[in-house]
ZATI-246352 format. One line per field, with one value per residue (C-alpha): residue in one letter; x, y, z. Coordinates in nm, 4 decimals. Layout:
<kolnus>
type c(A | ...)
xx c(X | ...)
yy c(Y | ...)
zz c(Z | ...)
</kolnus>
This chain:
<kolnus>
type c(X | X | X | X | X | X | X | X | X | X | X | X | X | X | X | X | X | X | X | X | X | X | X | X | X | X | X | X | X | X | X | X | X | X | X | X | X | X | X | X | X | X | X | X | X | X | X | X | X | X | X | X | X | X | X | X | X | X | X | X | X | X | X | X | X | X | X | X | X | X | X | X | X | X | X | X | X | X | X | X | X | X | X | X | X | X | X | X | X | X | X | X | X | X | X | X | X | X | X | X | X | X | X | X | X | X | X | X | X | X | X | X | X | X | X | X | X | X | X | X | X | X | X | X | X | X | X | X | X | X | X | X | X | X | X | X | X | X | X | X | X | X | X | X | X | X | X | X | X | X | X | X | X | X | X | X | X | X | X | X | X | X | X | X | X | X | X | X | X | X | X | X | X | X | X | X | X | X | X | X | X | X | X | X | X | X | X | X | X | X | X | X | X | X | X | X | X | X | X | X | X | X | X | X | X | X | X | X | X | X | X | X | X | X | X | X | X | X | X | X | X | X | X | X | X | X | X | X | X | X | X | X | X | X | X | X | X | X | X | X | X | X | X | X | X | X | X | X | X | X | X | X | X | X | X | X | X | X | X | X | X | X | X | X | X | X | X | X | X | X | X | X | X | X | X | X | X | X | X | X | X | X | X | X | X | X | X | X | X | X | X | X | X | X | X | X | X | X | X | X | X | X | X | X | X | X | X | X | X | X | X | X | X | X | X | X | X | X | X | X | X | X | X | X | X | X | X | X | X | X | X | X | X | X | X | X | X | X)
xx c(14.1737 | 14.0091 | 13.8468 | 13.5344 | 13.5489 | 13.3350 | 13.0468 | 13.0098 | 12.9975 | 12.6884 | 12.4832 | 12.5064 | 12.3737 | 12.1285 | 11.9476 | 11.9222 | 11.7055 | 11.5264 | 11.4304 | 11.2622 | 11.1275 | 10.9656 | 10.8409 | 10.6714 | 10.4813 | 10.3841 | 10.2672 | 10.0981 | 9.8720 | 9.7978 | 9.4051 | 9.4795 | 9.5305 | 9.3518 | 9.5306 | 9.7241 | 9.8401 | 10.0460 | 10.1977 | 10.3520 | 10.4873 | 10.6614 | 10.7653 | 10.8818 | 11.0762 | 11.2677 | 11.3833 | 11.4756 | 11.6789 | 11.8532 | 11.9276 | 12.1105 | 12.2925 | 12.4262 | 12.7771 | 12.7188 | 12.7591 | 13.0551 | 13.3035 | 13.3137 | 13.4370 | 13.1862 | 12.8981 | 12.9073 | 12.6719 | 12.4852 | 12.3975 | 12.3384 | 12.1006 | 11.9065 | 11.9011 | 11.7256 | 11.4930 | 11.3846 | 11.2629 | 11.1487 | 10.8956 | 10.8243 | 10.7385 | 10.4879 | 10.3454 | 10.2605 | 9.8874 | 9.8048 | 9.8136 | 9.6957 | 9.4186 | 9.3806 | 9.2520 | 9.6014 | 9.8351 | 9.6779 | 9.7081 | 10.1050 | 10.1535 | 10.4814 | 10.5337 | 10.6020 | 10.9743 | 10.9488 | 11.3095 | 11.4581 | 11.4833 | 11.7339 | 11.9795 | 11.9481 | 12.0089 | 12.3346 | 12.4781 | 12.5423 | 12.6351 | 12.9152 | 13.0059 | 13.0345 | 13.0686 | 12.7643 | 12.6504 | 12.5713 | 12.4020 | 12.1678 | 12.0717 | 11.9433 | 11.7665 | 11.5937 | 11.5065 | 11.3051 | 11.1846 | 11.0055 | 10.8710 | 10.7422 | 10.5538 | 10.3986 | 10.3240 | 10.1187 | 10.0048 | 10.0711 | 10.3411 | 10.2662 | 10.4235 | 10.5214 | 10.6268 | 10.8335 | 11.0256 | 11.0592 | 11.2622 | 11.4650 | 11.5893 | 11.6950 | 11.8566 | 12.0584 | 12.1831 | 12.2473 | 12.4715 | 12.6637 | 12.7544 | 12.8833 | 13.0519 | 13.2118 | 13.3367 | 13.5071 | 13.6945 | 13.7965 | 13.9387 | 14.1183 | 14.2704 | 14.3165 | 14.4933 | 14.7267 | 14.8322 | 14.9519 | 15.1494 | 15.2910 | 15.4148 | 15.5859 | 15.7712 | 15.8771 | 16.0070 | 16.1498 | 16.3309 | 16.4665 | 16.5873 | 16.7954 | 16.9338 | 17.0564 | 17.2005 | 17.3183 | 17.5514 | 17.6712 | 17.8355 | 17.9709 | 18.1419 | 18.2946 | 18.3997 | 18.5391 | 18.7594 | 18.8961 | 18.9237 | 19.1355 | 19.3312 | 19.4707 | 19.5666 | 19.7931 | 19.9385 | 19.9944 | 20.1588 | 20.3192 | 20.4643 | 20.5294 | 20.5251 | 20.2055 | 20.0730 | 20.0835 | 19.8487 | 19.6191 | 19.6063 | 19.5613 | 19.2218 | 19.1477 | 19.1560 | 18.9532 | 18.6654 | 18.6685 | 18.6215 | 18.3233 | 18.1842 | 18.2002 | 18.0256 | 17.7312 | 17.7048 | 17.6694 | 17.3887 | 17.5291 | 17.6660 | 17.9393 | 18.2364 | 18.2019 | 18.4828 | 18.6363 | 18.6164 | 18.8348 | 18.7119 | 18.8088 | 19.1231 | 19.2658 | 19.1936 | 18.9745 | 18.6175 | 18.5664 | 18.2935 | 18.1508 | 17.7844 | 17.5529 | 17.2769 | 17.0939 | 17.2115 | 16.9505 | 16.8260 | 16.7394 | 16.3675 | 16.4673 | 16.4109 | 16.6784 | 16.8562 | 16.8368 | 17.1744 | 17.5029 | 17.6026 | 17.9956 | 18.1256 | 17.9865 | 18.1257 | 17.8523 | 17.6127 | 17.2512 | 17.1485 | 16.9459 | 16.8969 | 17.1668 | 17.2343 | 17.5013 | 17.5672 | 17.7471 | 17.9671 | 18.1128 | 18.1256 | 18.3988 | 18.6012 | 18.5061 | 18.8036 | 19.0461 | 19.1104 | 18.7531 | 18.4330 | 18.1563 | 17.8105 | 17.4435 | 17.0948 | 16.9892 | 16.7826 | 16.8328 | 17.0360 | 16.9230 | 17.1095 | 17.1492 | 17.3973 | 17.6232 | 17.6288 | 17.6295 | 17.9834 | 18.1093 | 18.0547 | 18.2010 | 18.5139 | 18.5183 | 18.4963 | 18.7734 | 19.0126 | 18.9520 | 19.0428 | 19.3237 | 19.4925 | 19.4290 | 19.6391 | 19.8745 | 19.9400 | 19.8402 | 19.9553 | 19.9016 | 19.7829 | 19.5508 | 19.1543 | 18.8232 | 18.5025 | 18.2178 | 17.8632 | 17.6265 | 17.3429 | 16.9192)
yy c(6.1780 | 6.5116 | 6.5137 | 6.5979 | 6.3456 | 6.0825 | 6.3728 | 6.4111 | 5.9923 | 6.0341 | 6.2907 | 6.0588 | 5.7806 | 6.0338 | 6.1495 | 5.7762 | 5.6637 | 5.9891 | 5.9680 | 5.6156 | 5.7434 | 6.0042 | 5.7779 | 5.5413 | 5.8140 | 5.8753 | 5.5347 | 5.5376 | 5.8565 | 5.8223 | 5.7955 | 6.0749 | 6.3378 | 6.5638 | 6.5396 | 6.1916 | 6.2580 | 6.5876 | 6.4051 | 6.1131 | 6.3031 | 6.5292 | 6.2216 | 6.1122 | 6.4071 | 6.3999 | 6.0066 | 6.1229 | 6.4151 | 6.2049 | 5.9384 | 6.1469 | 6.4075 | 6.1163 | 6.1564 | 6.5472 | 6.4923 | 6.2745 | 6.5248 | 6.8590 | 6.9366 | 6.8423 | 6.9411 | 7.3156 | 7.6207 | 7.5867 | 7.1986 | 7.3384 | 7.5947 | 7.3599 | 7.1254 | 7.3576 | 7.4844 | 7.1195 | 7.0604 | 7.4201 | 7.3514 | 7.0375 | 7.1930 | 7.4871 | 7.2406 | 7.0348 | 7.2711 | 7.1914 | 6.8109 | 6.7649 | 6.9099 | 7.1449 | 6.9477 | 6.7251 | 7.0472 | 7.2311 | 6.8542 | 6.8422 | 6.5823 | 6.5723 | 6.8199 | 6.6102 | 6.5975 | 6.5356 | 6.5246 | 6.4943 | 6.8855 | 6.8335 | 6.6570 | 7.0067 | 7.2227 | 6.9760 | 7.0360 | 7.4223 | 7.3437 | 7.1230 | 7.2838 | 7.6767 | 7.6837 | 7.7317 | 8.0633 | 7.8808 | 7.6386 | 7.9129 | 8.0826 | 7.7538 | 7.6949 | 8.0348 | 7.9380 | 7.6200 | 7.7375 | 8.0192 | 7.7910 | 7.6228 | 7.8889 | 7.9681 | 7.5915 | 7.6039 | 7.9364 | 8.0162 | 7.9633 | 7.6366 | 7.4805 | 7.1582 | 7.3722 | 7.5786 | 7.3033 | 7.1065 | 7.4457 | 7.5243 | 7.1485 | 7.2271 | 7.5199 | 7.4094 | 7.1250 | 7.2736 | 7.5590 | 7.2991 | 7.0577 | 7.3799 | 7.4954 | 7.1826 | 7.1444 | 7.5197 | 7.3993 | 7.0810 | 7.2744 | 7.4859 | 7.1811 | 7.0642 | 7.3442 | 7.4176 | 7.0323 | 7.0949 | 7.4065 | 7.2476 | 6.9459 | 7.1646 | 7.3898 | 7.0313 | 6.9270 | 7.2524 | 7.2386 | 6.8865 | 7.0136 | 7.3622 | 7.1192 | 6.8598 | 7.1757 | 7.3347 | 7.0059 | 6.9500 | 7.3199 | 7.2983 | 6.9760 | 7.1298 | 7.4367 | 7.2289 | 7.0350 | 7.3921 | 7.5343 | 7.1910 | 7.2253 | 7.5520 | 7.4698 | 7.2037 | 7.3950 | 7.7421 | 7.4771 | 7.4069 | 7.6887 | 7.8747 | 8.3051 | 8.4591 | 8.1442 | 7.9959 | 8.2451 | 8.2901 | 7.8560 | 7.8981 | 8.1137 | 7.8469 | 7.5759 | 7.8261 | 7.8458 | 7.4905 | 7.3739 | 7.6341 | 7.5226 | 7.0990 | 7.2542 | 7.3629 | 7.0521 | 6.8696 | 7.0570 | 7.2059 | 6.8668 | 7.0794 | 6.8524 | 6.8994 | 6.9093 | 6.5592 | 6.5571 | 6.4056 | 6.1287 | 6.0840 | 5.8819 | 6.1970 | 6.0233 | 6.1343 | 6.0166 | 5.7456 | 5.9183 | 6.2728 | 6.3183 | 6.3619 | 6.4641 | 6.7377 | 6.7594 | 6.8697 | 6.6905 | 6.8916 | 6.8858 | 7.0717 | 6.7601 | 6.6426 | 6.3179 | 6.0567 | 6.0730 | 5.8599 | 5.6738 | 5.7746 | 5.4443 | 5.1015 | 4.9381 | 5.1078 | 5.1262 | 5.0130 | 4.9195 | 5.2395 | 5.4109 | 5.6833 | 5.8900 | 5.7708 | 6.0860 | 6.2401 | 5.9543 | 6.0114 | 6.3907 | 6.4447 | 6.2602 | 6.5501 | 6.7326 | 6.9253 | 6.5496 | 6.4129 | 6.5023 | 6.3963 | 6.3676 | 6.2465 | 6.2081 | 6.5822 | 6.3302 | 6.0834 | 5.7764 | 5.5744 | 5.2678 | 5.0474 | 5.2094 | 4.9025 | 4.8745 | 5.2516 | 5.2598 | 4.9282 | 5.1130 | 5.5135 | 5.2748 | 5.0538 | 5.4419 | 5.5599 | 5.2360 | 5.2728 | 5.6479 | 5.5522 | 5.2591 | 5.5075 | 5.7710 | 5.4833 | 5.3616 | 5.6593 | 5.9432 | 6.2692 | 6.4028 | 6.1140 | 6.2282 | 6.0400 | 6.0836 | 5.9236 | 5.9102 | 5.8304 | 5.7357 | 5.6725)
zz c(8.8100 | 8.8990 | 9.2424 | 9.0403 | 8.8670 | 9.0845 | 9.1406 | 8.7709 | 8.7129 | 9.0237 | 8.8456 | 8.5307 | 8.6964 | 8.9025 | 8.5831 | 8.4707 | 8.8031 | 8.8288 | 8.5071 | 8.5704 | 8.8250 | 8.6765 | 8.4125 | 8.6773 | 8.8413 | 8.4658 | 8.4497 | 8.7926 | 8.7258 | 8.3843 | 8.4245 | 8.6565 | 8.4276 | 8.2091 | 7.9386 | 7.9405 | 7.5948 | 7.6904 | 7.9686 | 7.7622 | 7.4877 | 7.7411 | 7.9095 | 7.5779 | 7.5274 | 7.8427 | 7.7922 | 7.4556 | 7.5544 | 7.8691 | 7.6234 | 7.3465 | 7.6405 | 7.8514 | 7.7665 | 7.8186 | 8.2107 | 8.2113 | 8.2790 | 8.3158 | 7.9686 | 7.8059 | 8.0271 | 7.8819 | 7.8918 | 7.6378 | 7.7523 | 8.1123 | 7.9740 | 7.7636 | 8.0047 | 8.3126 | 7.9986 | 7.9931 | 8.3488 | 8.3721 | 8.0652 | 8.2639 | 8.5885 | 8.3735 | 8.1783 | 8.4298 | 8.5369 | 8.1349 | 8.1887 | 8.5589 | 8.7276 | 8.9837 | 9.2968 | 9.2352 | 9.2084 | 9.5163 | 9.6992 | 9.6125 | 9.3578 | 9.1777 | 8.8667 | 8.5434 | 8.5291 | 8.9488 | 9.1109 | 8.7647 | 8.7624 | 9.0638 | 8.7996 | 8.6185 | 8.8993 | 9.0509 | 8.6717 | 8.7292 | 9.0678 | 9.0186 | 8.6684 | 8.8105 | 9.1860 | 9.4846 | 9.2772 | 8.9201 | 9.1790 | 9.3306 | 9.0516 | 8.8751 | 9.2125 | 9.1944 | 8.8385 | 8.9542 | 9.2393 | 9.0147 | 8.8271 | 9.0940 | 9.2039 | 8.9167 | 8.9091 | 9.2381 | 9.2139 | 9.5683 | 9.8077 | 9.9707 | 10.2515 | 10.0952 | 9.7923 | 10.0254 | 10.1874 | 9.8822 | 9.7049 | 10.0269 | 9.9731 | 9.6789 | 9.7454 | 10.0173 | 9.8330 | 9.5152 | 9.7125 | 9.9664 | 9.6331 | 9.4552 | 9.7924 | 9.8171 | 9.4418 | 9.4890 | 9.7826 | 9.5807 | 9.2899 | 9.5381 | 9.7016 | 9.4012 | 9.2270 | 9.5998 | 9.5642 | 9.2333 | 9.2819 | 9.6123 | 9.3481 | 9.0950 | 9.3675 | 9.5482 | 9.1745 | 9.1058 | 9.4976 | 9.3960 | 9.0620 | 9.2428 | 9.5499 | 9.2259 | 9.0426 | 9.3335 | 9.4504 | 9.0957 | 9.1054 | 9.4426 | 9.3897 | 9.0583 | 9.2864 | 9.5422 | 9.3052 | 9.1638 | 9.5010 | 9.5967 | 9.2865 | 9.3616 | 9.6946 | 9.5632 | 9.3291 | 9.5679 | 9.7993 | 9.5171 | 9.3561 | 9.7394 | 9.8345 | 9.7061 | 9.5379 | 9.9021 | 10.0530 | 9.7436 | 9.8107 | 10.1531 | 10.1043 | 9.8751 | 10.1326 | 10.3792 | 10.0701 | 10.0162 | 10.3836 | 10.4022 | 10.0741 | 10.2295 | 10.4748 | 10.3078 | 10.0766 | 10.3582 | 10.4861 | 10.8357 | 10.9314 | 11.1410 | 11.2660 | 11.6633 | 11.8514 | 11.9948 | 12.3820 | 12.6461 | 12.8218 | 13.2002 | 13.1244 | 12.8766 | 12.5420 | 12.2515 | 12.2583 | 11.9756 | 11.8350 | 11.8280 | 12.0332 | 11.8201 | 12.0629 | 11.9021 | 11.5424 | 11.2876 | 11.0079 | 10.6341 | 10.7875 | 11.1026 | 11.3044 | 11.5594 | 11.4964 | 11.7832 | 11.9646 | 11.9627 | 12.2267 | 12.2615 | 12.1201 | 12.0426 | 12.3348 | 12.5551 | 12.3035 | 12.4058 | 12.0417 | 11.9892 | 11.6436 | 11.5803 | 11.2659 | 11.0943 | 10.8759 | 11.2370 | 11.2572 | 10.8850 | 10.8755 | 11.1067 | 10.8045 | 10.5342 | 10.5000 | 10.2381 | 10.1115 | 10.1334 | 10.0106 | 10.2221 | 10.0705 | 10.2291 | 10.1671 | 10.3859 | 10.6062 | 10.9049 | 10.8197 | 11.1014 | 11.1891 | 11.5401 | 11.7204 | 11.7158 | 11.3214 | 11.2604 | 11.4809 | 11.3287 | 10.9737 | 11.0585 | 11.2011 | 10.8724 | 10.6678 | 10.8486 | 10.8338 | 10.4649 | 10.4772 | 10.6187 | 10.3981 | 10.0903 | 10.2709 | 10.3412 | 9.9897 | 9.8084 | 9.9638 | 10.1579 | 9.8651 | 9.7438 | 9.7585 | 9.8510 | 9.8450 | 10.1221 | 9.9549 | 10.1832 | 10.0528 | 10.2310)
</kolnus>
């Protein structure tokens, strides 16, 4: 739903009450007037023509121009024809024109249909008419039209800004979808280049002499290439603890996620973990390799420290036992998913 939408269901239910209100005052101050008869058939006119545009101010599609137009032309004639029904000593004592605040409906129309401008022209419009109403610039007059100026221009203000934020949401949405759609198509052609690069690795092993080197630079590519699909998950180096041995896990103090946000950091093993979150996507990558293929979600996989070791160990057991029984040259593939 538009974030119009709501302002244009208002002014529909605006030009229903303002309308019976209109029609009591009618009521009220019929012995008042000169003419009682002009007044009614107006009055009559304006119920008619609320009744058969009511649908015209449900949206902005179908409030158009020419129903804007005709629309202000009805509580203009309203406003000048209310000196022919009333007299004088009422007019120079402020009472309401005919149409009253149903010309307000009029004016909030081009306001919310074209923007703060369309509002302040129609509010020049009445405010004419008002004028010529009166026949002099009265205070009441005066503050009555500067109402209606400034709320005709802050409601059209207001719906430009809208349809801005409106229009910037929806651009921001089709980039996002668009981003999505490269980043899919983008991982679908590296993993088919890594499994060519791998290929011809194998085989310049293989055949040996030129066919070595040429799979050598293959190998190079395709650890460079894991390393991008991975997005910058760089293997750090293992450490030496103080008794000589490797660490059990790499630190992973630091490391950025796809946002640009640093992960929470690793304890260096689970034995000393204190049950803090930690990103497991550091414990897996140091297993990407020529062999394996490591893939994640480009965001924080946060487990408890304790589980997210138990797991990288459980990966790399795994790894293991299908080197075991398959091979050196057996290959695997760690998808890692949020």
């Amino acid at each position: 739903m538009s974030v119009e939408q709501p302002l244009w269901q208002a002014l529909t239910v605006y030009r229903v009450l303002t309308l019976l209100y209109a029609l009591g005052l009618c009521v009220y101050s019929y012995d008042d007037y000169d003419h009682p008869l002009g007044a009614v058939v107006y009055m009559a006119v304006l119920t008619l023509w609320t009744a058969l545009t009511f649908r015209m101010v449900c949206s902005a599609e179908r409030c158009t121009r020419r129903f804007l137009v005709g629309d202000l032309g009805i509580a203009v004639a309203g406003i000048l024809l209310t000196p022919l029904v009333d007299n004088h000593d009422r007019i120079a004592d402020g009472t309401p024109t005919l149409p009253s605040i149903w010309t307000m409906g009029a004016v909030l129309g081009f306001a919310i249909k074209g923007g703060w401008r369309w509002g302040a022209w129609a509010s020049a419009v009445v405010c004419a008419a008002n004028v010529i109403e009166r026949g002099r610039f009265a205070q009441d007059t005066i503050h009555m039209l500067m109402l209606v100026w400034v709320a005709s221009v802050a409601i059209g203000y207001v719906v430009e800004v809208a349809r801005a934020s409106e229009r910037t949401l929806a651009r921001a949405l089709r980039i996002e979808a668009a981003t999505r759609e490269r980043e899919r198509l983008a991982r679908d052609i590296h993993d088919s280049v890594l499994q060519v690069l791998a290929m011809v690795q194998r085989r310049g092993a293989e055949i040996g002499g030129e066919a070595a080197e040429l799979g050598r630079m293959a190998g190079e590519q395709e650890v460079a290439l894991r390393t991008l699909v991975s997005t910058g998950l760089v293997t750090p180096p293992r450490g030496v603890d103080g008794a000589g041995g490797p660490d059990t896990a790499p630190d992973l103090g630091g490391l950025p996620d796809a946002s640009g946000a640093s992960a929470p950091p690793c304890p260096p093993g689970p034995e000393r973990s204190d049950g803090g979150p930690c990103d497991l996507r550091a414990l897996l990558a140091p297993h990407a390799g020529s062999r394996v293929t490591f893939s994640e979600p480009g965001a924080p996989v946060l487990l408890p420290a304790g589980v997210a070791g138990e797991l990288a160990a459980a990966v790399g057991a795994a790894l293991d036992n299908v080197r075991v029984h398959a091979g050196e040259d057996a290959s695997a593939w760690i998808l890692l998913e949020d």
